[in-house]
C-alpha positions as CSV (number, residue, x, y, z in Angstrom):
1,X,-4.0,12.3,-8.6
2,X,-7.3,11.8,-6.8
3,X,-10.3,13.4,-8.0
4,X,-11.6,14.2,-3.7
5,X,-11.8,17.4,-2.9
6,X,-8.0,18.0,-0.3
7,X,-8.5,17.6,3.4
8,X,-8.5,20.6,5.5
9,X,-5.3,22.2,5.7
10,X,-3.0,21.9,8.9
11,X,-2.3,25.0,11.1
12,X,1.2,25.2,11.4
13,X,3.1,27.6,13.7
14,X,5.3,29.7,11.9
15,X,4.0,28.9,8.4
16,X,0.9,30.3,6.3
17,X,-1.4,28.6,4.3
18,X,-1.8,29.7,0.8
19,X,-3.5,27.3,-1.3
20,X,-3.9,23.8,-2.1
21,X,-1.5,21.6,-4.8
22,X,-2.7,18.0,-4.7
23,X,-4.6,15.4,-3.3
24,X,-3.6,11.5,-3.5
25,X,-5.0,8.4,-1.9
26,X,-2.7,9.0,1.6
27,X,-1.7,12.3,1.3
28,X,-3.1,16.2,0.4
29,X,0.2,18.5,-0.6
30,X,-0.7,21.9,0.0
31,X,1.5,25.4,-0.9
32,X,2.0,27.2,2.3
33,X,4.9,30.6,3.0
34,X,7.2,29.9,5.6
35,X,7.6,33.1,7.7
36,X,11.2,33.0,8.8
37,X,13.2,32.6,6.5
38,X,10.3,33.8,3.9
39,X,9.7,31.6,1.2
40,X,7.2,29.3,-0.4
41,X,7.2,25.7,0.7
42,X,4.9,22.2,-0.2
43,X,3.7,20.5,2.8
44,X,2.8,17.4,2.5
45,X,0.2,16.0,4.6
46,X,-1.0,12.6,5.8
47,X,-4.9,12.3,6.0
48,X,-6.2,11.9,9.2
49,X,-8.7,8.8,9.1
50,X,-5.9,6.5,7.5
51,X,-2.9,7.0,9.6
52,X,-1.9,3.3,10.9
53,X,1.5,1.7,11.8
54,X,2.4,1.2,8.2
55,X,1.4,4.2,7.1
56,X,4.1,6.1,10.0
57,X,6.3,3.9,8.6
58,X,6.6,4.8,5.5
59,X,5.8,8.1,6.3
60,X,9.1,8.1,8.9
61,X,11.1,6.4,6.4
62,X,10.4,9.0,3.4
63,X,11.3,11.8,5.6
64,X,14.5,9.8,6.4
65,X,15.3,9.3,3.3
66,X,15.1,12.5,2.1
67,X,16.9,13.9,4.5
68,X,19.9,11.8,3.9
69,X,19.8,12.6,0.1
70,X,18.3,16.0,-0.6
71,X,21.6,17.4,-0.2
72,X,22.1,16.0,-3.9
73,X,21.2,18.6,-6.7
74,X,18.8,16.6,-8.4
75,X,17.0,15.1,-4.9
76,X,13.6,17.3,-3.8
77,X,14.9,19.4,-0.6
78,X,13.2,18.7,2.7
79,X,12.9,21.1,5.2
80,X,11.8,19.6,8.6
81,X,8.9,16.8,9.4
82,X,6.6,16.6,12.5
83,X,3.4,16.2,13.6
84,X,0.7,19.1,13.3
85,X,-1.3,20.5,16.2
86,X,-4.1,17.8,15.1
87,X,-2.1,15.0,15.3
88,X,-1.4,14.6,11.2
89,X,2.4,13.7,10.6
90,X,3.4,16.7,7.7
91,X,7.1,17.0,5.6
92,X,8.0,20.2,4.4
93,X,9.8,20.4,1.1
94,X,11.1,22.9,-1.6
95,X,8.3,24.1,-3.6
96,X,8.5,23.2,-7.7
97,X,5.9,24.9,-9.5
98,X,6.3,22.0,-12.2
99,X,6.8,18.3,-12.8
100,X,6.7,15.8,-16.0
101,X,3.3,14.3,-15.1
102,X,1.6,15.7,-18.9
103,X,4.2,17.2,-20.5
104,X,5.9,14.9,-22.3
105,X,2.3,13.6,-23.9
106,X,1.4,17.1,-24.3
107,X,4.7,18.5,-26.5
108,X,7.8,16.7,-28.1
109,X,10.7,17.4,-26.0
110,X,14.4,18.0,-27.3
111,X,16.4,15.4,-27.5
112,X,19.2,17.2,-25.5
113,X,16.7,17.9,-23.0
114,X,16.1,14.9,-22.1
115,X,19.7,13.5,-22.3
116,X,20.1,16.1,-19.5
117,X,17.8,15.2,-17.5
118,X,18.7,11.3,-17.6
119,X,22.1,12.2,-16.6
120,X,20.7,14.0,-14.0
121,X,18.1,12.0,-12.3
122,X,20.8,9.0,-13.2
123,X,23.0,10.6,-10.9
124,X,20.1,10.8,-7.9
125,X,19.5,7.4,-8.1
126,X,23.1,6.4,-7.9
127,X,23.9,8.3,-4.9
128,X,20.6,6.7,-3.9
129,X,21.8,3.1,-4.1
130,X,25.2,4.0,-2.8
131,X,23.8,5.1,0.0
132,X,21.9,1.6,0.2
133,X,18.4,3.0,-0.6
134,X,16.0,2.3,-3.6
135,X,13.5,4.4,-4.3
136,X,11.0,2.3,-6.2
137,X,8.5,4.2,-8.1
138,X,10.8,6.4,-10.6
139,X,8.5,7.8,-13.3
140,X,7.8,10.9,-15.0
141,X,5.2,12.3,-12.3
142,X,7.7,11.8,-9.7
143,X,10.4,14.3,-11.4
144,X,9.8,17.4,-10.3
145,X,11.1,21.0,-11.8
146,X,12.5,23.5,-9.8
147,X,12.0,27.4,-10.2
148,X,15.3,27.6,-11.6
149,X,14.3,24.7,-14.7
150,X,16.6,21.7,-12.8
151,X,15.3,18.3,-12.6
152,X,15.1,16.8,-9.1
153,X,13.2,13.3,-8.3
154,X,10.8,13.2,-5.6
155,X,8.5,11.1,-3.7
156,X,10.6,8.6,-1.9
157,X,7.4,7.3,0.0
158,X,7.6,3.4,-0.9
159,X,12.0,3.8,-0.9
160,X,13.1,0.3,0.8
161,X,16.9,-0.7,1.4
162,X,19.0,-2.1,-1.4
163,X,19.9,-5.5,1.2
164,X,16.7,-6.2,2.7
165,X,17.2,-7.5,6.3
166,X,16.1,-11.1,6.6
167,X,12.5,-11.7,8.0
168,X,11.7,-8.2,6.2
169,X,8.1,-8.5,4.9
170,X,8.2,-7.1,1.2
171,X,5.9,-4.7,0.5
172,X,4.9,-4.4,-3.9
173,X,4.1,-1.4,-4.7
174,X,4.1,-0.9,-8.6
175,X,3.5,1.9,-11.3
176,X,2.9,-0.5,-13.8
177,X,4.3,1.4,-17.2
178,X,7.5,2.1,-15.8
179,X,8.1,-1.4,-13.8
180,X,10.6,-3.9,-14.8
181,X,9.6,-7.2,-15.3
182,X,10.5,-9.1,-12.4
183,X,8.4,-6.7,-10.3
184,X,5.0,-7.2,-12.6
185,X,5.5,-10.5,-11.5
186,X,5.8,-9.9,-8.2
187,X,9.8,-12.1,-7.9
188,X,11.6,-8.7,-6.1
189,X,10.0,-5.7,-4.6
190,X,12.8,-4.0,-5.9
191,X,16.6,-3.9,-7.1
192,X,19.2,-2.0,-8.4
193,X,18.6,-3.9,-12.1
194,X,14.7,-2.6,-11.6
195,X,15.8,1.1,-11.3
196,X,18.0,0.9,-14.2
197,X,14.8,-0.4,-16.3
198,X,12.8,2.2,-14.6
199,X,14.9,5.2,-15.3
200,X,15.2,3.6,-18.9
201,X,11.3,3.8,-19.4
202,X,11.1,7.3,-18.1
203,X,13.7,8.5,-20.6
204,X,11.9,6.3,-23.6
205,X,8.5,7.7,-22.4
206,X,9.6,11.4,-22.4
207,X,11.1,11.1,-25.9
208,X,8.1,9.2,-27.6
209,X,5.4,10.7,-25.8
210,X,4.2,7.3,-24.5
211,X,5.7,4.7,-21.9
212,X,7.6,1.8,-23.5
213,X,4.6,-0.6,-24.1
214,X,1.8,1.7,-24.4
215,X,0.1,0.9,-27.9
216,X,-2.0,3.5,-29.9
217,X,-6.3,3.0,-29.7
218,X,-8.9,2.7,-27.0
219,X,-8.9,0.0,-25.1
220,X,-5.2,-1.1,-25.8
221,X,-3.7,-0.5,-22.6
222,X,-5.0,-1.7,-19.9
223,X,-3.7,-3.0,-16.6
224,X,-3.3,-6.6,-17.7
225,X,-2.6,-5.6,-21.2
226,X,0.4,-3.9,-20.2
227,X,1.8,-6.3,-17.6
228,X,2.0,-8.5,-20.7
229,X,4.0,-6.5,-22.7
230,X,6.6,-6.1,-20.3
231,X,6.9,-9.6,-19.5
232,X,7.8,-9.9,-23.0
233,X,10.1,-6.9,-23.0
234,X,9.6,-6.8,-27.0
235,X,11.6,-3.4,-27.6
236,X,10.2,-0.6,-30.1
237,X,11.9,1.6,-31.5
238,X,10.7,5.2,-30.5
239,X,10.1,6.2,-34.4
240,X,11.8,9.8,-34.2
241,X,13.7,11.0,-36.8
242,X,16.0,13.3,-34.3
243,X,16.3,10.4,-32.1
244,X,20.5,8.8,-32.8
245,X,19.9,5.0,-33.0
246,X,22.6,5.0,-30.4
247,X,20.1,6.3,-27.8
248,X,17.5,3.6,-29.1
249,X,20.1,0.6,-28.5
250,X,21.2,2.3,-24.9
251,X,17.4,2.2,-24.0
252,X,16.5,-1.2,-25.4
253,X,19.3,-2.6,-23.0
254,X,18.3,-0.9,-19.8
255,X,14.4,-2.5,-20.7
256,X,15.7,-5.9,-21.2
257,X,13.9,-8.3,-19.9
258,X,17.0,-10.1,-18.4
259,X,18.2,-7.9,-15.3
260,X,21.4,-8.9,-15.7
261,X,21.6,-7.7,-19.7
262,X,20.8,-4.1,-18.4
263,X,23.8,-1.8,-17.4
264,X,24.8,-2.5,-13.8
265,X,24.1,0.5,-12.5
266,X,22.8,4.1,-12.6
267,X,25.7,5.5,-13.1
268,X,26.4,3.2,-16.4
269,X,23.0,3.8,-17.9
270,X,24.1,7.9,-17.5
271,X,27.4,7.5,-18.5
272,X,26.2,5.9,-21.8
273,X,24.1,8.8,-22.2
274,X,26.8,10.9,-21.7
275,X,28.7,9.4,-24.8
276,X,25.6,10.4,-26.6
277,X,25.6,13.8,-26.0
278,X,29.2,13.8,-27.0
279,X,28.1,12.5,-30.5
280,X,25.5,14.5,-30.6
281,X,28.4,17.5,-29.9
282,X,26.6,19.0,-27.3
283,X,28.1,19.6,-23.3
284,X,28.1,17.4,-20.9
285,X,25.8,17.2,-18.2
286,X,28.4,16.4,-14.8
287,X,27.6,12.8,-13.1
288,X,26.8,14.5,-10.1
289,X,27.5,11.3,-7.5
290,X,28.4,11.4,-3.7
291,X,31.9,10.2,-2.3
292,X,32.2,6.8,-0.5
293,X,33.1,8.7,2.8
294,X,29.4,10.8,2.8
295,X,27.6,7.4,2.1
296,X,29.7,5.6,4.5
297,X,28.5,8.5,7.5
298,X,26.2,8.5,9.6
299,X,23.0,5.9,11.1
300,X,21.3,3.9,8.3
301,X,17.7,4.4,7.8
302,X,14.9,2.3,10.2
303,X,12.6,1.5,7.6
304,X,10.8,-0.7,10.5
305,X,10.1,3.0,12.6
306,X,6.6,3.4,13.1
307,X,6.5,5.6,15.8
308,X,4.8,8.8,15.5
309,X,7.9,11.1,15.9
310,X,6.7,14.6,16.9
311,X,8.2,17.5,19.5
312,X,10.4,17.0,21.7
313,X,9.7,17.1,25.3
314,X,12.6,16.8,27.7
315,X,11.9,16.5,31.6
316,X,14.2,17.6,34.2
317,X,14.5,15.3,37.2
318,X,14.1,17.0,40.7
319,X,13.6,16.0,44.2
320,X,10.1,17.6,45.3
321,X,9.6,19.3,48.3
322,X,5.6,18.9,48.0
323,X,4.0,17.3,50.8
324,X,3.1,13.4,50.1
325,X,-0.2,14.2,49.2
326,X,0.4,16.5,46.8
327,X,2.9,14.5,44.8
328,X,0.5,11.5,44.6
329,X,-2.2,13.8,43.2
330,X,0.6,14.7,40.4
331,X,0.9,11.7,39.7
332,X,-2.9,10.2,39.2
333,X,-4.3,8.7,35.7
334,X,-1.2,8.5,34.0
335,X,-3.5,7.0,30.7
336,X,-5.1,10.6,30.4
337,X,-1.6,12.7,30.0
338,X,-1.0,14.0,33.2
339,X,2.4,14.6,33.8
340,X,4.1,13.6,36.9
341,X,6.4,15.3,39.2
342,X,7.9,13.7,41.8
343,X,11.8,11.9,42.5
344,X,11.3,10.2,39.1
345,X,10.8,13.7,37.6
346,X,9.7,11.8,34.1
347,X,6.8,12.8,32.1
348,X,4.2,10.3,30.6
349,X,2.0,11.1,28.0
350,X,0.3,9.0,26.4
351,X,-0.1,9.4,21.4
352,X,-2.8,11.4,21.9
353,X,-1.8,13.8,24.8
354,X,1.2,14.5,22.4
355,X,-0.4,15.4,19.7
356,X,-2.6,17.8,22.1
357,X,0.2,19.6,23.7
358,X,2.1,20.5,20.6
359,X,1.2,24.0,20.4
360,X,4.2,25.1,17.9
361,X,6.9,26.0,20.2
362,X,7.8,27.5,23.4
363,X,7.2,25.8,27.1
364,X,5.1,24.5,29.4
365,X,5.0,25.4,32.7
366,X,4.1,23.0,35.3
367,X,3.9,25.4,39.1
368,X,4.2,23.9,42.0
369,X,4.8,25.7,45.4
370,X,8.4,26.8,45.2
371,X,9.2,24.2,42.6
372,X,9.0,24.7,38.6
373,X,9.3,22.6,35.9
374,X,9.9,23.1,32.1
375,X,8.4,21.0,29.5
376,X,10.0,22.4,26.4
377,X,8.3,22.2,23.2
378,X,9.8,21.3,20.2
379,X,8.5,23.0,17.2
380,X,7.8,24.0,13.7
């Protein structure tokens, strides 16, 4: 969480602002009402003076991403992504009033709480990988609750494919308590093995109120400090007394510091949590997982996409009946927006004449003698 005050919030048509929720080093989430249907939505918002290629990048590919996967029960729902009327890309996503950022340092929580919830996010990040996609940065800030008390894991902004084209550049991006090994060291940017140990030190931090290798006392746990802990991997045992020793030895396997002594998948690490709560003798919680055919459909995700993908604005082609004269006045200073008419009937705009148009909605009509053209506006 940054400690600047949020950026101005955007004016979107058919949405209205209500307050702001958050401000981070890229991005201000603010609470907004959409107006039809009616309900309460988190848009969140790119800051203006930062956006660059990579930034659209990422930006595209965490809107892809969560597309493909917020179908899933335990996946943060968006709701549409485009670029505001001053020229900041925005996603708009369910609203959760809550998330695990304090909690679990504030209060203990149940055991059978958080057996739950494993199962759950578990299931996420399977779908996740069987749909090819990691998402890279699981910890407890970036599991969200709904208003109905569900679980659902969120910020996919750093996700990256599970088979890396060759000649990819690999970007590290780390949270350092939650980070398996081989990523403090910088050897993958990120695996399948690495989200197992991830989820594994989000469960082990909500039950002991600490991440894995935190020690008690000022000044114990710094950056560097920490890194050196996990490169050791020396496991400790999360001391309470409600806690089955079974849960202890299913967490000290998916934080071993050998990736390929963790369980080999999501699914595995929840499955063993899932015997637990049969110990235990409480329900169930359903591995919640998406059939081969749904991960098999449709276009992967472009995580290379930096373009700044806003409305839509179809031409229709037409022969002009304008004198010669007037058609080449049309068609003057491309560079500056204008749009041209003419036999091509295409319309060249350049980013920032774009960004300028996009009103909200509706059409644009371009007159000319007994010829009309409509530039329709795609929308919020």
């Amino acid at each position: 969480m940054s400690s600047r005050l949020p950026s101005t919030p955007p004016g979107l048509s058919g949405f209205t602002y209500v307050r702001p929720l958050g401000a981070g080093g890229f991005a201000d989430v603010f609470l907004f009402e959409q107006n039809l249907p009616r309900r309460p939505v988190a848009v969140k918002v790119l800051l203006e003076d930062i956006v660059d290629e990579n930034l659209l990048r990422m930006f595209n590919a965490e809107a892809d991403v969560m597309a493909r996967l917020s179908a899933h029960p335990s996946i943060l729902t968006i709701y549409e992504a485009s670029i505001s009327a001053d020229g900041r890309p925005y996603l708009v996503m369910e609203y959760c009033p809550t998330s695990l950022t304090n909690r679990y340092r504030r209060e203990v929580i149940p055991v059978t709480e958080v057996l739950q919830l494993g199962v759950k996010i578990g299931s996420a990040l399977e779908t996740a990988h069987r749909a090819g996609l990691l998402h890279r940065d699981i910890k407890p800030s970036n599991i969200l609750i709904t208003t109905f008390g569900s679980p659902v894991l969120s910020d996919f902004g750093i996700a990256a494919a599970v088979e890396s084209r060759p000649g990819t550049e690999e970007v590290f991006a780390m949270s350092v308590p939650w980070s398996a090994p081989e990523v403090v060291d910088e050897k993958v940017s990120g695996s399948v093995a690495a989200e197992v140990w991830s989820l594994g030190a989000t469960v082990y931090s909500l039950l002991a109120g600490r991440s894995p290798f935190e020690r008690p006392g000022k000044g114990q746990n710094t950056r560097e400090q920490l890194k050196a802990r996990i490169r050791k991997a020396a496991y400790t045992p999360i001391g309470r007394d409600d806690v089955p020793a079974q849960l202890d030895a299913v967490l000290a396997r998916a934080l071993s510091r050998d990736p390929a002594a963790r369980h080999p998948s999501a699914a595995a690490f929840a499955h063993d949590l899932q015997l637990i709560q049969h110990q235990m003798g409480v329900p169930h919680t359903a591995l919640e997982v998406a059939v081969d055919e749904w991960a098999a459909a449709g276009a992967s995700v472009d995580f290379a996409d930096d373009d700044a993908r806003g409305p839509v604005r179809p031409s229709v082609a037409y022969e002009s009946r304008r004198p010669a004269r007037v058609r080449e006045a049309a068609q003057r200073r491309p560079d500056e927006g204008t749009i041209l008419a003419g036999s091509e009937g295409r319309s060249r705009l350049s980013l920032g004449a774009k960004l300028g148009l996009f009103i909200g909605g509706g059409a644009l009509l371009v007159l000319g003698g007994a010829v009309t053209t409509f530039l329709l506006l795609g929308g919020s």
